[in-house]
ZAMAR-344321 format. One record per atom (N, C-alpha, C): residue number from 1; residue in one letter; x, y, z. Coordinates in steps of 0.2 Angstrom, whole numbers. Example, Ala and Ser with C-alpha at 12.3 -4.5 7.8 and 13.67 -1.06 7.14 Angstrom:
[node 1; 'a'; [66; -28; 39]]
[node 1; 'a'; [62; -22; 39]]
[node 1; 'a'; [66; -16; 39]]
[node 2; 's'; [64; -11; 35]]
[node 2; 's'; [68; -5; 36]]
[node 2; 's'; [64; 0; 39]]
//
This chain:
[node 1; 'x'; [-252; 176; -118]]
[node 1; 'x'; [-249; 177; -111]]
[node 1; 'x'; [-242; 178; -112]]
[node 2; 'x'; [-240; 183; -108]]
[node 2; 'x'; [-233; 186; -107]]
[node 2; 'x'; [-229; 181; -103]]
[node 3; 'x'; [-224; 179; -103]]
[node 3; 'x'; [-218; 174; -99]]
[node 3; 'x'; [-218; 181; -95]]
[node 4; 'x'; [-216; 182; -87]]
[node 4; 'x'; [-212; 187; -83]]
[node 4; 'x'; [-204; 183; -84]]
[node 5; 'x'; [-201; 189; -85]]
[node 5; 'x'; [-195; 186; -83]]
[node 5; 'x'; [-192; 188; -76]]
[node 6; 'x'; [-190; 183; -74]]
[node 6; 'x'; [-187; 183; -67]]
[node 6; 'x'; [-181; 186; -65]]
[node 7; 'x'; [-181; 192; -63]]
[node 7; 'x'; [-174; 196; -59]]
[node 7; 'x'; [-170; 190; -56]]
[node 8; 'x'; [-164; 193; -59]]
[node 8; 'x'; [-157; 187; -55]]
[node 8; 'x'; [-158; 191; -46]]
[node 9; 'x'; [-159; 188; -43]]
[node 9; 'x'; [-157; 191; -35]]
[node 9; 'x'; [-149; 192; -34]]
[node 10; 'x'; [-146; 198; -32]]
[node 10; 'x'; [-140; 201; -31]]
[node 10; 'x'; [-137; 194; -27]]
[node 11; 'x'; [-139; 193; -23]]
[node 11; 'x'; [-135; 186; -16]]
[node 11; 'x'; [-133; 180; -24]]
[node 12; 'x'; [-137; 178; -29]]
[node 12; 'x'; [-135; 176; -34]]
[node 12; 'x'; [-129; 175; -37]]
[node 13; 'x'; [-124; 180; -37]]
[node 13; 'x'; [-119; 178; -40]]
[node 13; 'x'; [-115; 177; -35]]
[node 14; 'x'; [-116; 179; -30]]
[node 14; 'x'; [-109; 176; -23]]
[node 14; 'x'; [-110; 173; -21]]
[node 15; 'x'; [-115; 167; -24]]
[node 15; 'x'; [-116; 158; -21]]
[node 15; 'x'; [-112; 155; -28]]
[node 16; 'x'; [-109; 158; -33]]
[node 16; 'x'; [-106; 155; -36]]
[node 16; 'x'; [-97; 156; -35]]
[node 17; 'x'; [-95; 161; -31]]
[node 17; 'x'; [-89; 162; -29]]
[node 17; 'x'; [-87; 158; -24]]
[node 18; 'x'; [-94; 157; -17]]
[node 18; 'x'; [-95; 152; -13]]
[node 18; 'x'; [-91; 146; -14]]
[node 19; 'x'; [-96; 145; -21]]
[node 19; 'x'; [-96; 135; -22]]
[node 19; 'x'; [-89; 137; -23]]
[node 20; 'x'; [-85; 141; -28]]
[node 20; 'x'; [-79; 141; -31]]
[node 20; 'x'; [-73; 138; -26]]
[node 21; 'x'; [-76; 143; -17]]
[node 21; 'x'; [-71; 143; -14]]
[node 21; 'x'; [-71; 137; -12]]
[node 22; 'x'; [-77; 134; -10]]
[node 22; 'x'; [-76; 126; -8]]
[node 22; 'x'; [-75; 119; -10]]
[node 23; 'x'; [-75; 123; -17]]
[node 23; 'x'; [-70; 116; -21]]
[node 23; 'x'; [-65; 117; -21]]
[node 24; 'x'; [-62; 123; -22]]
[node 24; 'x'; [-54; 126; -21]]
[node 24; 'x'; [-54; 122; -13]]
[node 25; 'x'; [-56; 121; -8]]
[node 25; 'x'; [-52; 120; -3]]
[node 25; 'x'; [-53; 111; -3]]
[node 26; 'x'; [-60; 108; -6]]
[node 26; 'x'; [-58; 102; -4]]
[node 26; 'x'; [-55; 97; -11]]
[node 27; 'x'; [-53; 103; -16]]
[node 27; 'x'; [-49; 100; -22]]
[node 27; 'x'; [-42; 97; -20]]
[node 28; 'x'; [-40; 102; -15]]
[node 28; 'x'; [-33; 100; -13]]
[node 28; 'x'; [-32; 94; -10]]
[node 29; 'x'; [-36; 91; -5]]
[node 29; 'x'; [-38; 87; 1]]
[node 29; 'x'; [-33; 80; -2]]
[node 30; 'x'; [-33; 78; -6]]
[node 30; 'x'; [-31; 69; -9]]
[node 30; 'x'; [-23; 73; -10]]
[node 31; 'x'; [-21; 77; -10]]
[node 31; 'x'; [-15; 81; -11]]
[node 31; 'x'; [-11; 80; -5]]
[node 32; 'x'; [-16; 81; 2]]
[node 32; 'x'; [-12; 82; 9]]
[node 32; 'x'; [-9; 76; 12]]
[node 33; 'x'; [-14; 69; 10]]
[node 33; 'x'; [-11; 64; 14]]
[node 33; 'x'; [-16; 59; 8]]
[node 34; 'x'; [-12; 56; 4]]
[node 34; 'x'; [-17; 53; 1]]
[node 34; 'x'; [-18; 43; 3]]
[node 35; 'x'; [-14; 42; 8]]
[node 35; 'x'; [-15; 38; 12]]
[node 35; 'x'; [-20; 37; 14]]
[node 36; 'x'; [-24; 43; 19]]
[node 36; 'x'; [-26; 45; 25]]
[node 36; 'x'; [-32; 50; 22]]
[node 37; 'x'; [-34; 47; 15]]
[node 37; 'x'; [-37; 53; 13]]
[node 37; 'x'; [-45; 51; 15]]
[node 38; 'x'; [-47; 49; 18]]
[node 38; 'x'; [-54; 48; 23]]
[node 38; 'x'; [-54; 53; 28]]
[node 39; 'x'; [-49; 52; 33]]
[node 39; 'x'; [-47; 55; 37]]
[node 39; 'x'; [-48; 62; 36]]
[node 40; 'x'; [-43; 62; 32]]
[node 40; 'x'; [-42; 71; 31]]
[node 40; 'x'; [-49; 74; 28]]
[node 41; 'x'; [-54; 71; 23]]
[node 41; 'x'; [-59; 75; 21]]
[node 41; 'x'; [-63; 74; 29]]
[node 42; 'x'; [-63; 69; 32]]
[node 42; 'x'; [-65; 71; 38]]
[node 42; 'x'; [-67; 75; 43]]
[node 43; 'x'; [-60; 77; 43]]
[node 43; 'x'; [-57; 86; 48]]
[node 43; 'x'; [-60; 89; 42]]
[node 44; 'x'; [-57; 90; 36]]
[node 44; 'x'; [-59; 95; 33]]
[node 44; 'x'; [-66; 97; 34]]
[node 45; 'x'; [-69; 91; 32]]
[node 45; 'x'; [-77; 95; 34]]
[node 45; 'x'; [-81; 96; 40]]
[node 46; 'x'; [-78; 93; 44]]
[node 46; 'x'; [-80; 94; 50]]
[node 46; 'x'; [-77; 102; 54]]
[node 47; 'x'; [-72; 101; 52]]
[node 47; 'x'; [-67; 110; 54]]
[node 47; 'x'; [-74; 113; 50]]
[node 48; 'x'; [-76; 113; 42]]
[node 48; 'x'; [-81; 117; 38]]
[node 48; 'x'; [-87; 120; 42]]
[node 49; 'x'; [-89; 114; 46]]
[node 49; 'x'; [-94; 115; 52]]
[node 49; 'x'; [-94; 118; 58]]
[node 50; 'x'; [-88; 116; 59]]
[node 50; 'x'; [-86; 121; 63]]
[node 50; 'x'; [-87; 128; 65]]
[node 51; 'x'; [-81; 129; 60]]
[node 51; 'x'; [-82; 136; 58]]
[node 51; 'x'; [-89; 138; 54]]
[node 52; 'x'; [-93; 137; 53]]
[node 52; 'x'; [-100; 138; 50]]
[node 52; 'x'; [-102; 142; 58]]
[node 53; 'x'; [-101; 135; 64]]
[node 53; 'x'; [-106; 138; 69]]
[node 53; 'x'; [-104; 143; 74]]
[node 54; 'x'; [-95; 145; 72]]
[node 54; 'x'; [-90; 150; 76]]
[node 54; 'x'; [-94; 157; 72]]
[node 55; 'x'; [-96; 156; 66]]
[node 55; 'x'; [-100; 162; 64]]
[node 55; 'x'; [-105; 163; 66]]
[node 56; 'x'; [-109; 160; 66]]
[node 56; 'x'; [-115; 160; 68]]
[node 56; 'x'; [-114; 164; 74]]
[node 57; 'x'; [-111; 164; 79]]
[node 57; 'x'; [-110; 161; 85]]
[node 57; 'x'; [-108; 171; 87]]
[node 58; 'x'; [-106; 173; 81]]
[node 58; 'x'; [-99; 179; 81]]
[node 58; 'x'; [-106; 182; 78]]
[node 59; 'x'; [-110; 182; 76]]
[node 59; 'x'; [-115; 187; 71]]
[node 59; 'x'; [-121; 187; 80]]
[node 60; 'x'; [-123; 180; 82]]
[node 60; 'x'; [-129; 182; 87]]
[node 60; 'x'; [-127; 185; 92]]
[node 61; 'x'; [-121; 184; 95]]
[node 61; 'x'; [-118; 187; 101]]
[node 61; 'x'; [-114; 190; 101]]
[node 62; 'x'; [-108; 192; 98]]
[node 62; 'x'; [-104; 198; 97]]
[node 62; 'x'; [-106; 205; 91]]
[node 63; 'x'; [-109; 204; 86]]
[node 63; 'x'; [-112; 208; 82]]
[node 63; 'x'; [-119; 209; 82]]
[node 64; 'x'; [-123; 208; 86]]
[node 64; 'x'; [-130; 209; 87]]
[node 64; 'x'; [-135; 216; 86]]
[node 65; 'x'; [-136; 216; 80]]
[node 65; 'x'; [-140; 225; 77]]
[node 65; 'x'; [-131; 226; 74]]
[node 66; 'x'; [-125; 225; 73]]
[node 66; 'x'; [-120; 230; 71]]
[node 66; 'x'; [-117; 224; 66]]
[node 67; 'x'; [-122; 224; 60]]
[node 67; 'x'; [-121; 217; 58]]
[node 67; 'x'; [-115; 220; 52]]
[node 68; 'x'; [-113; 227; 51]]
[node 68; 'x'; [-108; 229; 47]]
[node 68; 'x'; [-102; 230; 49]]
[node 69; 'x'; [-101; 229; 56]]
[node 69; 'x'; [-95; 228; 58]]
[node 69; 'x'; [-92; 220; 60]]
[node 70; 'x'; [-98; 215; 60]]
[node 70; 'x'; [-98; 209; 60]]
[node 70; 'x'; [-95; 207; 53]]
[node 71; 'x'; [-98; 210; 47]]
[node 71; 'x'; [-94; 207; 42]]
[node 71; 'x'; [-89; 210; 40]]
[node 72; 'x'; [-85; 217; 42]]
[node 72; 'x'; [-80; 221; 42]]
[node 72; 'x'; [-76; 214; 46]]
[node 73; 'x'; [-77; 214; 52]]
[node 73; 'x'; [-74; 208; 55]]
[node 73; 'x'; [-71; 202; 50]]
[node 74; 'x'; [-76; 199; 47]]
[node 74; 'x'; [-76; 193; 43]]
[node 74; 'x'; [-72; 196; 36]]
[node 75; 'x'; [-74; 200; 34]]
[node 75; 'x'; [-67; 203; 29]]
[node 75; 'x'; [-59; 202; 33]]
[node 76; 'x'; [-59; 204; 39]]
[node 76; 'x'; [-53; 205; 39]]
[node 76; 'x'; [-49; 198; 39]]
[node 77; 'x'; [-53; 194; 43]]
[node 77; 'x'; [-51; 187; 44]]
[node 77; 'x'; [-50; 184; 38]]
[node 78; 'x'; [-55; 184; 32]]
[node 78; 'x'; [-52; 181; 27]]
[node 78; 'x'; [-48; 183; 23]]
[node 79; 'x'; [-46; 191; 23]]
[node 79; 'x'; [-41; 193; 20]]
[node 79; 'x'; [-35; 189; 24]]
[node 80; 'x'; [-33; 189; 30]]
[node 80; 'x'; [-28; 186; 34]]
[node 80; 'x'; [-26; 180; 32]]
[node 81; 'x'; [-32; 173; 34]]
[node 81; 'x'; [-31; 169; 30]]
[node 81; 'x'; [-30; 165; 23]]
[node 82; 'x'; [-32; 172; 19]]
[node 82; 'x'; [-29; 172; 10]]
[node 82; 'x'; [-22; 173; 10]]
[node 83; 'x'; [-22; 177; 14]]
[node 83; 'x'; [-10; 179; 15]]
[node 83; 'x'; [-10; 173; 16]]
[node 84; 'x'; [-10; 171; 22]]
[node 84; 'x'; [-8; 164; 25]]
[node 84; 'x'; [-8; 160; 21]]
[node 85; 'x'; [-13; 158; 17]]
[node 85; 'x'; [-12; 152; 14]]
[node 85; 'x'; [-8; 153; 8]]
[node 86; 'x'; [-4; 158; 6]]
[node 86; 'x'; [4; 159; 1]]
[node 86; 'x'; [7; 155; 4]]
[node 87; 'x'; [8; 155; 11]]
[node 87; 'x'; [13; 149; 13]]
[node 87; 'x'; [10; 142; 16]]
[node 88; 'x'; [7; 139; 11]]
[node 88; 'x'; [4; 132; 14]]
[node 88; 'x'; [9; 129; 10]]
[node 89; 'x'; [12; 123; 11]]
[node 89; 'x'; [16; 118; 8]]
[node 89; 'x'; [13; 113; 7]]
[node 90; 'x'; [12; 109; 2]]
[node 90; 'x'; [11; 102; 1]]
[node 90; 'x'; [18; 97; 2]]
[node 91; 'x'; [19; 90; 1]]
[node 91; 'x'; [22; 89; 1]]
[node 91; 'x'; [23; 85; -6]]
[node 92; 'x'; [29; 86; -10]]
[node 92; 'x'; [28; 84; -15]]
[node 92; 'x'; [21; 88; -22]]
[node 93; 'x'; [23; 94; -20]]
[node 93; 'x'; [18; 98; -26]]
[node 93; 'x'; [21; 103; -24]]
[node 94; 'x'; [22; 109; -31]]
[node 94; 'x'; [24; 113; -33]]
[node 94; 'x'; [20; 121; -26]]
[node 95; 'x'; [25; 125; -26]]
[node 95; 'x'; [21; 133; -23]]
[node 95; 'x'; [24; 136; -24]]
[node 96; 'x'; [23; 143; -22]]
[node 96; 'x'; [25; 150; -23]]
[node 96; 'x'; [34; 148; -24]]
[node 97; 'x'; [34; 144; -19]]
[node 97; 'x'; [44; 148; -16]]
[node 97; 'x'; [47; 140; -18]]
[node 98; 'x'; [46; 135; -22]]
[node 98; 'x'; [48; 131; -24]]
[node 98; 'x'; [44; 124; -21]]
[node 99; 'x'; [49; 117; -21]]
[node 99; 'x'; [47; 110; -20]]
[node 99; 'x'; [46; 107; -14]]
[node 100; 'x'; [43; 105; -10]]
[node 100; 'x'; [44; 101; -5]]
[node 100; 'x'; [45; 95; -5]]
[node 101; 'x'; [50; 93; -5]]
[node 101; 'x'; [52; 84; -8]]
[node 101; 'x'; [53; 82; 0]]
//
């Protein structure tokens, strides 16, 4: 008997960019207020959800059949807040433009 080998499905590797991005955002979280840092992974993931169902939300009722300008859409926005986030500051940790003491 021959083993079939199983084609990798293309959606395959952009679930590992995915995870990528969502450890980049909740790596920082004990960095923002490490007091408070229940809190904060709170928001964090709760915002996460959020935003999951503003998608949802933008794909069934604003893009509906024109799902390539839905993610033209969605490109733009993440490029936006990719700039934006050059100027996040922590406090007490290094960025772009120096120290926040």
């Amino acid at each position: 008997f021959r083993r079939r080998r199983r084609k990798r499905h293309p959606r395959t590797s952009r679930r590992y960019f995915v995870q990528a991005t969502e450890g980049a955002t909740f790596g920082i979280v004990p960095y923002i207020c490490p007091e408070g840092l229940g809190g904060v992974c709170a928001v964090v993931g709760a915002w996460g959800n959020i935003g999951a169902v503003c998608w949802g939300m933008m794909f069934k009722f604003g893009y509906l059949g024109k799902f390539d300008k839905g993610y033209e859409a969605m490109g733009y926005i993440i490029i936006a807040s990719a700039v934006f986030s050059v100027f996040m500051r922590i406090k007490g940790q290094n960025h772009m433009f120096g120290t926040l003491e």
